[in-house]
MOPAC internal coordinates of N, CA, C and O (Angstrom, degrees):
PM7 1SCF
backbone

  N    0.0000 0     0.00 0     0.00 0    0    0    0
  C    1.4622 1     0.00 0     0.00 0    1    0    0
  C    1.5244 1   110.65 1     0.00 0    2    1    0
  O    1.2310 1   125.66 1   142.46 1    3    2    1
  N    1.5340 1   106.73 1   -37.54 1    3    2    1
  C    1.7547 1   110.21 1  -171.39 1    5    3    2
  C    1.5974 1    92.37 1   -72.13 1    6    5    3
  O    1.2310 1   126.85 1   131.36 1    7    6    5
  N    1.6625 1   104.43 1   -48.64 1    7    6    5
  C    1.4023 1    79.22 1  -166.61 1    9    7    6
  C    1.7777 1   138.76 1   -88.58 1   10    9    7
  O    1.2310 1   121.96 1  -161.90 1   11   10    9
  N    1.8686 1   113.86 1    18.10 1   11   10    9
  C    1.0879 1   136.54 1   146.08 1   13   11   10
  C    1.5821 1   114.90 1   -56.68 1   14   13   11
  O    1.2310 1   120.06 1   144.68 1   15   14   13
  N    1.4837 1   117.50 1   -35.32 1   15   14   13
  C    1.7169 1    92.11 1  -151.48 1   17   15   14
  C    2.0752 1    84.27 1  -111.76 1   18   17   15
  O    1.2310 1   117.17 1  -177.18 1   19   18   17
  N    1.4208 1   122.98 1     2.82 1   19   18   17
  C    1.1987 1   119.49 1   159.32 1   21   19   18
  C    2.1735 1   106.99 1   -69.41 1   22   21   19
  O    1.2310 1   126.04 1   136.47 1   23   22   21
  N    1.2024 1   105.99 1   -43.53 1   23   22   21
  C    0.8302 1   117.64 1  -144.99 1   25   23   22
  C    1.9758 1   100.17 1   -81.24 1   26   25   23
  O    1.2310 1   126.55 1   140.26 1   27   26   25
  N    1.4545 1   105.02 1   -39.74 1   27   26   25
  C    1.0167 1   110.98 1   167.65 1   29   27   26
  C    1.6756 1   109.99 1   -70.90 1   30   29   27
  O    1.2310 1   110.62 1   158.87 1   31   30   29
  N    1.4292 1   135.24 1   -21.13 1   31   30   29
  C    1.3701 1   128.30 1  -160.42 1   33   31   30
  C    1.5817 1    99.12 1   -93.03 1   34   33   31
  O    1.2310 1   120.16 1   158.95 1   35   34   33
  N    1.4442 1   117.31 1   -21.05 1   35   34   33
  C    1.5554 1   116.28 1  -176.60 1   37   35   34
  C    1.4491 1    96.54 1  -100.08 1   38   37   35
  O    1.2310 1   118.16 1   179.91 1   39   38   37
  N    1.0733 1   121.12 1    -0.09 1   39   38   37
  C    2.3213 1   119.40 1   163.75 1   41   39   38
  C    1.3467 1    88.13 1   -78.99 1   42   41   39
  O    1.2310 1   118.11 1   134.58 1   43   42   41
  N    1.7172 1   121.20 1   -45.42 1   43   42   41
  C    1.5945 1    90.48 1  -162.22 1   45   43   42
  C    1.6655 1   108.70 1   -94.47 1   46   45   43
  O    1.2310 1   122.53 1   175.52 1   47   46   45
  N    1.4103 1   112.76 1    -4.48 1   47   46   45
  C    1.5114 1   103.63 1   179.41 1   49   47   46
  C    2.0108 1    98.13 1   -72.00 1   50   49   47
  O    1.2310 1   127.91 1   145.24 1   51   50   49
  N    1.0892 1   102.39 1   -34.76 1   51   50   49
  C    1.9554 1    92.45 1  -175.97 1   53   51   50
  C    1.7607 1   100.12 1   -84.90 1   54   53   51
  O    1.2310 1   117.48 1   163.38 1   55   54   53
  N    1.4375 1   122.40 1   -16.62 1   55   54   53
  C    1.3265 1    95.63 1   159.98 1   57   55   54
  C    1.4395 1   110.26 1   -61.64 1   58   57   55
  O    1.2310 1   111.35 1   144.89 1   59   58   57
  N    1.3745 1   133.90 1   -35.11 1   59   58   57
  C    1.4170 1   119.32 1  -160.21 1   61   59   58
  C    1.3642 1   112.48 1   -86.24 1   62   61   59
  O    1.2310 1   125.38 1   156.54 1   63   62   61
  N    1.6319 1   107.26 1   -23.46 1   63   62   61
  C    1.4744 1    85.36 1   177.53 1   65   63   62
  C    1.5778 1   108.77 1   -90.43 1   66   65   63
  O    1.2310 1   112.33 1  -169.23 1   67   66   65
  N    1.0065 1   132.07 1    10.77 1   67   66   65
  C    1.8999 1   144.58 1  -175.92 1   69   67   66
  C    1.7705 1    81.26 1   -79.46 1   70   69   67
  O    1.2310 1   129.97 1   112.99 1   71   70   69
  N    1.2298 1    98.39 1   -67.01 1   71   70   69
  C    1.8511 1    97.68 1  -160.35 1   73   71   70
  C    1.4129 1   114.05 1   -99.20 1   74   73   71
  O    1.2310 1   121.53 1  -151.73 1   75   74   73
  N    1.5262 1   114.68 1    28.27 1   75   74   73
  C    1.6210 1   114.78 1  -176.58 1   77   75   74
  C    1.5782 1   149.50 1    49.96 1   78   77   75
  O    1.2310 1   145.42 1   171.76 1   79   78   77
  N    1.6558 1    68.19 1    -8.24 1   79   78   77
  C    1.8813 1    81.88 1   179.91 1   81   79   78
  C    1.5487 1    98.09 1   -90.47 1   82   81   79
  O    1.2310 1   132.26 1   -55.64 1   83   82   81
  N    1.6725 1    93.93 1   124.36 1   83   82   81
  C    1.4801 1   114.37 1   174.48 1   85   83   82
  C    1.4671 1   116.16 1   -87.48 1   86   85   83
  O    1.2310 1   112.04 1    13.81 1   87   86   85
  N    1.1700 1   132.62 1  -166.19 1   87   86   85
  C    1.6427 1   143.53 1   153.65 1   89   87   86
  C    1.5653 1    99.50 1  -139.46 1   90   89   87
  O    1.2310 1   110.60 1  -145.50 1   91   90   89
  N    1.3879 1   135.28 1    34.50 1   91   90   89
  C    0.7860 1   145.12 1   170.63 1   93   91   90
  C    1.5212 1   112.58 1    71.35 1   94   93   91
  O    1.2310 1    96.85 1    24.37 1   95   94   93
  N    1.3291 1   158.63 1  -155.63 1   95   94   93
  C    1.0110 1   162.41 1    70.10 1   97   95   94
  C    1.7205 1   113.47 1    57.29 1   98   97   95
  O    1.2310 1   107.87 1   157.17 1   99   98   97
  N    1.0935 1   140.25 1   -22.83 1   99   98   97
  C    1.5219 1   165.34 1   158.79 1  101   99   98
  C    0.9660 1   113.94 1   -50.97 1  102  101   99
  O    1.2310 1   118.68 1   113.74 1  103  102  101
  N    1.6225 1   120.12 1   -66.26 1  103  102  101
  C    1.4034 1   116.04 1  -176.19 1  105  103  102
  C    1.8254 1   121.44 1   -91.34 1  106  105  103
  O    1.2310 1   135.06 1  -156.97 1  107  106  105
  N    1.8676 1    88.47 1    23.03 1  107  106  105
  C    1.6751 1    82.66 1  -177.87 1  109  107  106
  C    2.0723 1    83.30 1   -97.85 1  110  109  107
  O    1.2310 1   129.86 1   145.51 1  111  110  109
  N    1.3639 1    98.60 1   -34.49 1  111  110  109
  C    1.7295 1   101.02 1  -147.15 1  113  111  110
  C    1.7725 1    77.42 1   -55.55 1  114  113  111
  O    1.2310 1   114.42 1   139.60 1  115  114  113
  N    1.3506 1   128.17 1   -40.40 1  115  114  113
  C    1.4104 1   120.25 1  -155.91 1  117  115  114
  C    1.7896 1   109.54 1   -73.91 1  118  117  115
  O    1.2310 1   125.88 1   151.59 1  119  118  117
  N    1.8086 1   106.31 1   -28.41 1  119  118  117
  C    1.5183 1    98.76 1   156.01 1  121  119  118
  C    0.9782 1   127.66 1   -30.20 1  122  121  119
  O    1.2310 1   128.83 1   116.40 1  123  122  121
  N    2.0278 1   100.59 1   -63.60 1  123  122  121
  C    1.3727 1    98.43 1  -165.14 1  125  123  122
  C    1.7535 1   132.31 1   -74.17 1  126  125  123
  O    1.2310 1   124.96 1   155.16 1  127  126  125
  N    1.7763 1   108.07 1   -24.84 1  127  126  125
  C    1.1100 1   109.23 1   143.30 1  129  127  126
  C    1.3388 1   128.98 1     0.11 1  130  129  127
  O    1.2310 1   136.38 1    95.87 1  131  130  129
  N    1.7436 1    85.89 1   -84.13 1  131  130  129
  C    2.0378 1    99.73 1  -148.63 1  133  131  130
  C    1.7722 1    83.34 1   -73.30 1  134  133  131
  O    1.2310 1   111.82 1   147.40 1  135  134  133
  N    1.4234 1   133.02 1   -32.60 1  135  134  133
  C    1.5161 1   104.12 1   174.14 1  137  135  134
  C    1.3773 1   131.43 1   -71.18 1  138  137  135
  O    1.2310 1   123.17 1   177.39 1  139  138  137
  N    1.4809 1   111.53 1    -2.61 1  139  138  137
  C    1.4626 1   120.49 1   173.21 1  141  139  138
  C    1.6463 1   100.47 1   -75.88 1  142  141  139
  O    1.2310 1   124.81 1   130.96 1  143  142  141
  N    0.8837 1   108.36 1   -49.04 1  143  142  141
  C    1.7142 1   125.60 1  -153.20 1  145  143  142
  C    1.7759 1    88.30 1   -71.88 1  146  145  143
  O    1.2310 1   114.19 1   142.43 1  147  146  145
  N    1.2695 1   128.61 1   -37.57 1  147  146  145
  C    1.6242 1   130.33 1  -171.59 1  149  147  146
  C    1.5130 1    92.41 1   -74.31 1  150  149  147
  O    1.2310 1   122.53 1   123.81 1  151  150  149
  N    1.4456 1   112.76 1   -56.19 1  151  150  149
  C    1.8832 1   110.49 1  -171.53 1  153  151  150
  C    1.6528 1   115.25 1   -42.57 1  154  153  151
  O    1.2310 1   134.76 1   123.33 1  155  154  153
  N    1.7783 1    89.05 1   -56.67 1  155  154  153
  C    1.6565 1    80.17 1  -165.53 1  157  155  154
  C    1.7263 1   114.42 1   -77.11 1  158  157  155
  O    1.2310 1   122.65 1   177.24 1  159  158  157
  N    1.6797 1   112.53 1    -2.76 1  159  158  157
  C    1.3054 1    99.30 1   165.41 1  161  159  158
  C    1.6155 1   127.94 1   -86.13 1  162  161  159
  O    1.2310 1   133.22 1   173.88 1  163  162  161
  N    1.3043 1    92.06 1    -6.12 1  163  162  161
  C    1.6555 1   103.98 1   173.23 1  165  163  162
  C    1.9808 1   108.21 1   -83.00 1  166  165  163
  O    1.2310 1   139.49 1   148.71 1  167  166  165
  N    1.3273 1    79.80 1   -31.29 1  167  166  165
  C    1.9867 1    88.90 1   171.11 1  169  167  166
  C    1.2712 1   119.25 1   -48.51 1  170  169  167
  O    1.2310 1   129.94 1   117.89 1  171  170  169
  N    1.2750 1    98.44 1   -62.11 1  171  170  169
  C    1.4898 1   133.16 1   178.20 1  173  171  170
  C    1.5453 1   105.73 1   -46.28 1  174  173  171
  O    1.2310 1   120.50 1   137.98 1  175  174  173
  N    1.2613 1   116.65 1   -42.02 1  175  174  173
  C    1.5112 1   114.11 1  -138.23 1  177  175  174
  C    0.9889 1   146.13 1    18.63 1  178  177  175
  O    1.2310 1   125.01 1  -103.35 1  179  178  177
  N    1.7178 1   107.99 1    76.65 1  179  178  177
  C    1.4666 1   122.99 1  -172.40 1  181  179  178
  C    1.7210 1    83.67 1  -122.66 1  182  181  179
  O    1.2310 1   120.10 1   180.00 1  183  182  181

């Protein structure tokens, strides 16, 4: 599940920077999220 909605949130962070349309400041904090959320499951190794 974590690693669907990381995976979908970094398709739409490079859709936005491909086509410039931002949401301001929002869709970076949620980048960094879904790459937190990928690290520590790779930490983990689950």
């Amino acid at each position: 599940m974590l690693w669907t909605i990381a995976i979908i949130l970094i398709i739409l962070w490079l859709l936005g920077i491909v086509t410039s349309v931002t949401m301001g400041g929002f869709i970076h904090i949620l980048i960094v999220v879904a790459i937190i959320v990928v690290l520590i499951r790779i930490i983990k190794g689950r």
